[in-house]
N, C-alpha and C positions, 0 to 999 in steps of 0.2 A: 437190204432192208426192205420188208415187203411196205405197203403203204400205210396199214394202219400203224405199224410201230412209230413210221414216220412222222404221222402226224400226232401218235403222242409223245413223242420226244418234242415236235414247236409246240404242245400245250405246256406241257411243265415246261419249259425254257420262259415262255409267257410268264404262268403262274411265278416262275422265281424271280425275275427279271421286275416286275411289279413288286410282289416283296421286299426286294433292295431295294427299290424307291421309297418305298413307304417307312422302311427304316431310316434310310437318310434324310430323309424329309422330317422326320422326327428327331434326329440327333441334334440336325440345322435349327430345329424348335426349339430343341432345351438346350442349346449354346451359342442361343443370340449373343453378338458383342453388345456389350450396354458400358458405354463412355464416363467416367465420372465427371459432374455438373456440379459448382458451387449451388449452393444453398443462400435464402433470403437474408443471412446473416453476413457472407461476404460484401466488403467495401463499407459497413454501418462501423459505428464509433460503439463500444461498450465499455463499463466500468469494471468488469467481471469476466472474469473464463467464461466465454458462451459453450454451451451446451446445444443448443436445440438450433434446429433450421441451419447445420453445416452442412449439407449438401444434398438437392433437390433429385442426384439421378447417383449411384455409388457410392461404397461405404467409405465412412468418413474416418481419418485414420486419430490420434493423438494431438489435443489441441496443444500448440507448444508457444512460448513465450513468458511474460509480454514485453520484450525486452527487443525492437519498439512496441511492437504490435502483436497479436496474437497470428496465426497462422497452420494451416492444417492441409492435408490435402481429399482429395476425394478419389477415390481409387476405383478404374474400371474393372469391368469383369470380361472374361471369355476372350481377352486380346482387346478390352478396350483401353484408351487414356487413361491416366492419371491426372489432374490436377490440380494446382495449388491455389489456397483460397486463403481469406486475411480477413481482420477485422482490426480494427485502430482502436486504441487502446487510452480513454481518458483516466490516466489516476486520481484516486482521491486523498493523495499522501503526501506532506509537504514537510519542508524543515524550514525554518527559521534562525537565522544566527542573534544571541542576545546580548550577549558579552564575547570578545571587545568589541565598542563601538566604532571603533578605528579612530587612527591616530596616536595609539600607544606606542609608549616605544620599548623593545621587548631587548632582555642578553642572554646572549646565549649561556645555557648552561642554569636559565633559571625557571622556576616554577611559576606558571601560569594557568588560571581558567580558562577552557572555552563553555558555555552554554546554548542552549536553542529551548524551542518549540519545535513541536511537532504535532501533525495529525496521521491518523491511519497508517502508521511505522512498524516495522518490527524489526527485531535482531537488534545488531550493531550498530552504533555511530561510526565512522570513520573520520578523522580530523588530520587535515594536511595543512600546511601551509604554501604557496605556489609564488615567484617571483617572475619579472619580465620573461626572462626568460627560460621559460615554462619547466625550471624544475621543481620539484612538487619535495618538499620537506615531508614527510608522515608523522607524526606527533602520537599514532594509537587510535584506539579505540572506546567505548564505552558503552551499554546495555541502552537503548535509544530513549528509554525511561526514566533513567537515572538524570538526562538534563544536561548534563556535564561532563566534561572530559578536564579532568587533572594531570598535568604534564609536565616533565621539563625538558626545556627547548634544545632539540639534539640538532644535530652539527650538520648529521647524514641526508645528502641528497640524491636523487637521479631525474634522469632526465624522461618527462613524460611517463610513458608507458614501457621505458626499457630499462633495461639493468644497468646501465652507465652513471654512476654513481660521482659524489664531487660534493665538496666540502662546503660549506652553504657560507654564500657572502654575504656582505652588510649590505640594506638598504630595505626596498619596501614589497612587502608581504601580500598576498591574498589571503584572507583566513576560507576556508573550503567545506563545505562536511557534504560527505556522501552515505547514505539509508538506503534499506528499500521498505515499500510499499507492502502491505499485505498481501497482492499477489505475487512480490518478489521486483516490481520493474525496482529499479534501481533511480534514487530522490537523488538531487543534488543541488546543494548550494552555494554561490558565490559572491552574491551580488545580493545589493536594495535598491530595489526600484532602478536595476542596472547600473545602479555604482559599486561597483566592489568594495568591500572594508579592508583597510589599507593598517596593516602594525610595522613598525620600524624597525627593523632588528641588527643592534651591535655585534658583533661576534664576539667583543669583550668577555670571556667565562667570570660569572661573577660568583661571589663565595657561597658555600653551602650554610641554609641557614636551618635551625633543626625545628619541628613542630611542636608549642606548646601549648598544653590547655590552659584557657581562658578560665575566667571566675565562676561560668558554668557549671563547670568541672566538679562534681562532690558535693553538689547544692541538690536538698529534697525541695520538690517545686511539684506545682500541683497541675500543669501542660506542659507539653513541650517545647522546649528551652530554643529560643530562635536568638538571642543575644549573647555577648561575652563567648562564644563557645571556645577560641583561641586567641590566646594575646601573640601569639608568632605564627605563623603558618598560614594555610589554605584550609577552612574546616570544609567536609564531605557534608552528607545530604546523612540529617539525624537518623536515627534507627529506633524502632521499637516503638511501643503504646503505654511506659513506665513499668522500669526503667528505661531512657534512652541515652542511646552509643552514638558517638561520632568518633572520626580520625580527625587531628589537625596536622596535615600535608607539610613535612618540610617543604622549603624553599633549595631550589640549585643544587639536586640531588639530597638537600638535607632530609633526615631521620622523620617518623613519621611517626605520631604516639596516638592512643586510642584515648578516649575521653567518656566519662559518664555522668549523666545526671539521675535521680531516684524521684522514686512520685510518693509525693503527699498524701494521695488519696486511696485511702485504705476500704476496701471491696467489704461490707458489711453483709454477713453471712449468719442466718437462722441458728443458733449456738442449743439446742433442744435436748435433754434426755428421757426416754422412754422407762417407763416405773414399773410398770407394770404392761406382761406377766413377769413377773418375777423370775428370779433364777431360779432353774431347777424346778418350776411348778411342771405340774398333770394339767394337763386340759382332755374332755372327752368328746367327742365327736357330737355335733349334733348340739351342745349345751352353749347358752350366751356366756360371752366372758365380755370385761369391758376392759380396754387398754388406757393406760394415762399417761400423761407426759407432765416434765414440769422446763422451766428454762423462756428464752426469749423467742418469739417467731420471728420477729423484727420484718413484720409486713405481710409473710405469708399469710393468704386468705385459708389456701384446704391444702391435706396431704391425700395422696393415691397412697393405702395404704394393699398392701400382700402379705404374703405368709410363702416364707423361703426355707429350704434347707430340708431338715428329716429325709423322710423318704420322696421329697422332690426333688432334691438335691440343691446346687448352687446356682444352677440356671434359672430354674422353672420357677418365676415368682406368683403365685396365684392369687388373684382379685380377689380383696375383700370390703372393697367400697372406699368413698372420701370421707374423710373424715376433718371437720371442721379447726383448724389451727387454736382461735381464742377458745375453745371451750376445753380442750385439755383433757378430754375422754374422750373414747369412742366403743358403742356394743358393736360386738361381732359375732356372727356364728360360725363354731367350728366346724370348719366343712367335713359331710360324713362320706365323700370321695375319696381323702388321703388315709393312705396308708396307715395307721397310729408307729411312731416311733419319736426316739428323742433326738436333738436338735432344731428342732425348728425356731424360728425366730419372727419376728413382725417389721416389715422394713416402710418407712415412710418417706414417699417422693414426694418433692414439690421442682419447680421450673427454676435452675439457676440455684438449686443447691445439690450439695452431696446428699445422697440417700443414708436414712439414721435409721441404726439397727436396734429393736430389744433384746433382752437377754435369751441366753438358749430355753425351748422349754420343751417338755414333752408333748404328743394326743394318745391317748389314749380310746379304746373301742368303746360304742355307747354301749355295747352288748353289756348287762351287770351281770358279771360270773362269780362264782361261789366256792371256796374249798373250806369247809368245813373244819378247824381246832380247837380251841378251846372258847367258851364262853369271854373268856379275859384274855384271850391272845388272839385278836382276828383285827383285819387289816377292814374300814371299809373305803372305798375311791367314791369322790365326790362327783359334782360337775362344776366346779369351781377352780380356781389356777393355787389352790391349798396345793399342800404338798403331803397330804393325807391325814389319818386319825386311826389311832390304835383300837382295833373290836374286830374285825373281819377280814379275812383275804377273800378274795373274789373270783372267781377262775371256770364258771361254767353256766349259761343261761338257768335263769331264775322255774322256768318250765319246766324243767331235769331236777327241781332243787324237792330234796321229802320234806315233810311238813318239821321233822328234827331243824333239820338246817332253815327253812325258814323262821324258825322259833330262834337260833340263833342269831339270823340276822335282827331280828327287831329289838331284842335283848341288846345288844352291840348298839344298835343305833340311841339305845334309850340312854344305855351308859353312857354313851359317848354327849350327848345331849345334859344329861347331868354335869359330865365334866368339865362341858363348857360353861353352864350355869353359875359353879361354884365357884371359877374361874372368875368371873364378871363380877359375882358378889363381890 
């Protein structure tokens, strides 16, 4: 190898050997390890899933609990740490036990209340009852809304938290109830002011006894009926806004019957009929018609009155102004937008009643059109909700019309104007 080759074979060796560096030095740039770092939110107490400021250096994975506390982790990158981060968790959900007070003494095999209070709860109650030693009776459940858990007192125990199961013996109770909280931790209670409520329980099976309605029961009453609702049983939590339903709960496995009371107070509703347009009348586009009503408003101030149906169809109710309730008319004009066809109708809204329909009518086109017949056999179309008058048919702008057919229509109108006169006399 002479020498200059030599020496450009160490320049590219140079030039490459620099290149590698500069590429690796660039890899080692954009794959720093970066460690994950709790955020200003770990070790703080919150009342809420936190959100924000979980973790000051790597991504923050699924905040998980709160069942004690919430907890999460922060996750490095590139080969760095992971760690885990927490926050304490103060609830704002509580339960209260209301009935029994303690000291009752309960038999087995019968029918008892429990109730409570609660704040900030959802789901399920859970109602157990617990003795010395620490088997935990379950009694069910109930919607945490509802207040109450209606029960009869079962036999079946275990122990704690396992499946070892045992016949429940006589002596003295915890009453228990377990919720959760809005974001799920799990409420529980035992105790007042750290004395436990204490019921007595015989194993004695006492007889079944069956649910009757009380004098509530088939009475029209004007509120809801909070007295008499069973002369035998346990009554439930009333139902409805009139009429209202309750159960009255056998006792000791006994029968359980449904109960009703009716309400007094009868919903007074606008009773109105629409008179006008008439059945069957023409209306023509474009012309004032006036509508009437006759009947009771019984307090309505104004109707939103439309015009439905024809060639709107059944949906499309179109504006045609309010129209005042006491005065029992209303002018309108036929809108010269629709279509002319027949069915249309006039519907009147007010707040808190059913909308009240007039009868079907026609529209007809303001256009006055002309078919010429006889002097005494022509139809003419008014602008009025009539439902015509014999002298002229109409069928083609008045500007097309020869001075013949115009001599007919005036003749027709005259007659017709005679007719009515002699009429009146």
């Amino acid at each position: 190898m002479n020498k200059r080759n030599l020496l450009l074979t160490i320049f590219l060796s140079a030039v490459f050997f620099s290149l590698a560096n500069l590429s690796l030095a660039a890899t080692m740039q954009t794959t720093a390890l970066v460690n994950g770092v709790c955020g200003s939110t770990d070790g703080k107490t919150v009342s809420s899933i936190p959100t924000e400021d979980l973790c000051s250096a790597g991504t923050a994975t699924t905040v998980f609990g709160p069942n004690p506390g919430f907890w999460w982790y922060c996750e490095g990158s590139n080969g760095g740490v992971k760690v885990a981060c927490r926050a304490n968790y103060l609830s704002t959900g509580s339960i209260k036990l209301i009935s029994p007070v303690g000291g009752e003494k309960w038999k087995l095999g019968k029918t008892y209340a429990v109730s409570w209070e609660y704040t900030s709860l959802k789901g399920d109650v859970s109602v157990s009852i617990v003795n010395s030693k620490n088997y935990s009776c379950g009694q069910g459940s109930a919607p945490v809304e509802s207040k109450q858990l209606i029960f009869t007192l079962g036999k079946e125990c275990k122990y704690a938290d396992s499946q070892v199961k045992k016949t429940m013996e006589p002596g003295e109770y915890i009453i228990a109830l377990s919720g959760r909280d809005v974001n799920g931790k799990t409420i529980s209670y035992a105790m007042e002011n750290g004395n436990p409520i204490y019921v007595s329980v015989d194993t004695i099976t006492a007889a079944p006894i069956k649910g009757v309605c009380g004098s509530a029961n088939g009475k029209t009453v004007s509120s809801i009926p909070s007295a008499n609702l069973c002369s035998s049983g346990i009554a439930s939590s009333v139902m409805g806004e009139g009429p209202w339903t309750w159960d009255c709960n056998g006792l000791n496995n006994g029968e359980t019957v449904s109960c009703k009371a009716l309400s007094s107070v009868v919903e007074e509703r606008a009773e109105l009929v629409i008179t006008r347009p008439v059945s069957g009348s023409t209306l023509v586009q474009g012309s004032k018609s006036t509508a009437t009503w006759t009947g009771s408003t019984l307090g309505v101030v104004s109707y939103s009155v439309c015009l439905v149906g024809g060639s709107l169809g059944a949906l499309d109710c179109k504006d045609l102004g309010t129209a005042t309730a006491n005065q029992h008319s209303f002018v309108w004009t036929v809108p010269n937008d629709v279509t002319p066809a027949k069915g249309f109708q006039l519907v009147f809204k007010s707040s808190g009643n059913e909308p009240i329909f007039s009868s079907f009518f026609a529209i007809d086109s303001a256009t006055a059109v002309v078919t010429p017949t006889t002097k005494s056999s022509t139809t003419v179309k008014g602008d009025s909700d009539s439902q015509g008058s014999e002298g002229l048919t109409i069928n083609k702008p008045i500007s097309q019309m020869t001075r013949e057919e115009l001599i007919n229509i005036l003749l027709a109108i005259i007659q017709a104007l005679s007719q009515q006169k002699r009429v009146a006399n």
